[in-house]
C-alpha positions as CSV (number, residue, x, y, z in Angstrom):
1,X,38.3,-4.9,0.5
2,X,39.0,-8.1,2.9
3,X,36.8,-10.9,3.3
4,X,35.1,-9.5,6.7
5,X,34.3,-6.1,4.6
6,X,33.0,-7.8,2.5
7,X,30.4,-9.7,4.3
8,X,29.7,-6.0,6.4
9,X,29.0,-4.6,3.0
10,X,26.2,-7.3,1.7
11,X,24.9,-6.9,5.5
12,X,24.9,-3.7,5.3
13,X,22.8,-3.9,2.1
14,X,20.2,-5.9,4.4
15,X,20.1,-3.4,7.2
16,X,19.3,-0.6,4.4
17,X,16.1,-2.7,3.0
18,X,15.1,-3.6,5.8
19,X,14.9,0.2,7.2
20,X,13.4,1.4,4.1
21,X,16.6,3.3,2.8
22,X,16.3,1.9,-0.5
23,X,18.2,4.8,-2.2
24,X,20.9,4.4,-0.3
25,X,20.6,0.4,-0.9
26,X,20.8,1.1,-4.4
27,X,23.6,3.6,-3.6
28,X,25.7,0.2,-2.8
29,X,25.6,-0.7,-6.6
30,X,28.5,-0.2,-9.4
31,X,26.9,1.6,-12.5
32,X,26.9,-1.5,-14.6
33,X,25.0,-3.3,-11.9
34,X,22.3,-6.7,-12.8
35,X,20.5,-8.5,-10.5
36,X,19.0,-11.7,-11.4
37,X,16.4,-13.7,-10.2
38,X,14.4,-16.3,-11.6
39,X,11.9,-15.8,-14.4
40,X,9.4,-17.9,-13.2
41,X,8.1,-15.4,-11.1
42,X,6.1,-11.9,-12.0
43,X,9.2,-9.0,-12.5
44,X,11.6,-11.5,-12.8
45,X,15.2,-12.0,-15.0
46,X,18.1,-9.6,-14.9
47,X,17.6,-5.8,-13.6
48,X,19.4,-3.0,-13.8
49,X,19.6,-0.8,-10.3
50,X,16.9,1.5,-11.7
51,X,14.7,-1.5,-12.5
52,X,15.4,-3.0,-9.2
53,X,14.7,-0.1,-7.5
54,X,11.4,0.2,-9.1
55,X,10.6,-3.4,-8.3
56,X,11.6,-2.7,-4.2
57,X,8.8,-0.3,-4.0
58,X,5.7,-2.7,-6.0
59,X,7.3,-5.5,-4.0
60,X,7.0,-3.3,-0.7
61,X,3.5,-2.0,-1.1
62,X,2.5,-5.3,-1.2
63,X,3.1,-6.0,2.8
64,X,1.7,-4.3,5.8
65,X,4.8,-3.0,6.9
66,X,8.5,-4.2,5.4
67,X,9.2,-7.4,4.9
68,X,12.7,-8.0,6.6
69,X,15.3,-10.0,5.9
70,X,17.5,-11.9,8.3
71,X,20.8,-13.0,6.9
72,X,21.4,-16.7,8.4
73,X,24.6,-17.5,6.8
74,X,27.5,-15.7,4.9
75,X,30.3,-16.9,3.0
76,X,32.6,-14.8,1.8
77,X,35.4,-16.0,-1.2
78,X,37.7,-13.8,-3.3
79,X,35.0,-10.9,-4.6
80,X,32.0,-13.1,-3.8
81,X,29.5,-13.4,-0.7
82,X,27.2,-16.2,-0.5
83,X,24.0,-15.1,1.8
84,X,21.1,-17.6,3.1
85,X,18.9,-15.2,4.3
86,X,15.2,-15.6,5.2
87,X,12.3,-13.2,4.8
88,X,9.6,-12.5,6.5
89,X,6.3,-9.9,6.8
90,X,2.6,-10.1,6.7
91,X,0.9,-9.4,3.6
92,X,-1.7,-6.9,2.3
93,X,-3.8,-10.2,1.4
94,X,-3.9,-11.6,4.8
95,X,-0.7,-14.1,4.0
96,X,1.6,-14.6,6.5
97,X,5.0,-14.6,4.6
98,X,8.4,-16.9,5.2
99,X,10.3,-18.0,2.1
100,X,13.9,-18.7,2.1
101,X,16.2,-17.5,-0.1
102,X,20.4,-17.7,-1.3
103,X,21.7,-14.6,-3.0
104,X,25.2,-14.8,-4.3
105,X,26.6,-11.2,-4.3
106,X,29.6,-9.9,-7.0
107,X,31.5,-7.4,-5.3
108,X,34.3,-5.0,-7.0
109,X,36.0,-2.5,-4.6
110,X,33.3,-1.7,-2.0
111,X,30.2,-1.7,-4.3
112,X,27.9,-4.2,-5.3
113,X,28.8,-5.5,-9.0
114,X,25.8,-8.2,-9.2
115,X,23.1,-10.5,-7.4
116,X,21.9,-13.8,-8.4
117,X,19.1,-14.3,-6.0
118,X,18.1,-17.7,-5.4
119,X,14.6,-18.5,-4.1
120,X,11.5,-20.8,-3.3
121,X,9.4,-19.2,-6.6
122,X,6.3,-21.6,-5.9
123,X,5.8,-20.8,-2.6
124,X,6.3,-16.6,-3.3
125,X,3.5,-17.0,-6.8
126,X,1.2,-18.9,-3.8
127,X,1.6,-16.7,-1.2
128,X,2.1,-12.8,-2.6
129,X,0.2,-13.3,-5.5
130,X,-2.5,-16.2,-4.9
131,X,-1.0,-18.5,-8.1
């Protein structure tokens, strides 16, 4: 896949979670797929799709509503796309949510290899879970 495909893939991605389509976000993933995000907060390290999936709907059932994501920036390089994207929803605990957050994305072919998401962890403990 080209550069632009790329990025229309990891948007694509975006659009699915912020629908609800999970399954068919996780449908994006190779078989060997990790994402990783920092261990600092509750559910966090590497995950496999299934794991990841799992964690979607706990994370989910937290909000009134879905939290969206709007991707800000996108860089696309070889099999990588860089994402700034910033989320946003209204939580179950009367929080208002907004936290910013880089995910790098691993591409091979047109499926999602891995994810190293990148994110404000002080501000998500404070806000979703009152640390």
């Amino acid at each position: 896949m080209n550069l632009t495909g790329n990025k229309r893939l990891v948007a694509r991605f975006f659009e699915l979670l912020n629908t609800g389509a999970h399954d068919e976000a996780v449908s994006l993933f190779t078989n060997d797929f990790i994402w990783s995000m920092p261990e600092s907060i509750p559910g966090g390290g590497e995950k496999s799709a299934a794991e990841l999936r799992e964690l979607m709907t706990g994370i989910v059932s937290l909000f009134d509503g879905r939290p969206q994501f709007t991707v800000v920036s996108m860089t696309a390089e070889s099999d990588r796309v860089s994402a700034e994207l910033l989320g946003v929803g209204d939580l179950k605990n009367g929080n208002h949510y907004r936290n910013r957050y880089h995910m790098l994305f691993f591409l091979s072919g047109t499926s999602i290899r891995r994810v190293n998401e990148y994110v404000d962890t002080h501000y998500s403990i404070k806000n979703i879970f009152g640390g």
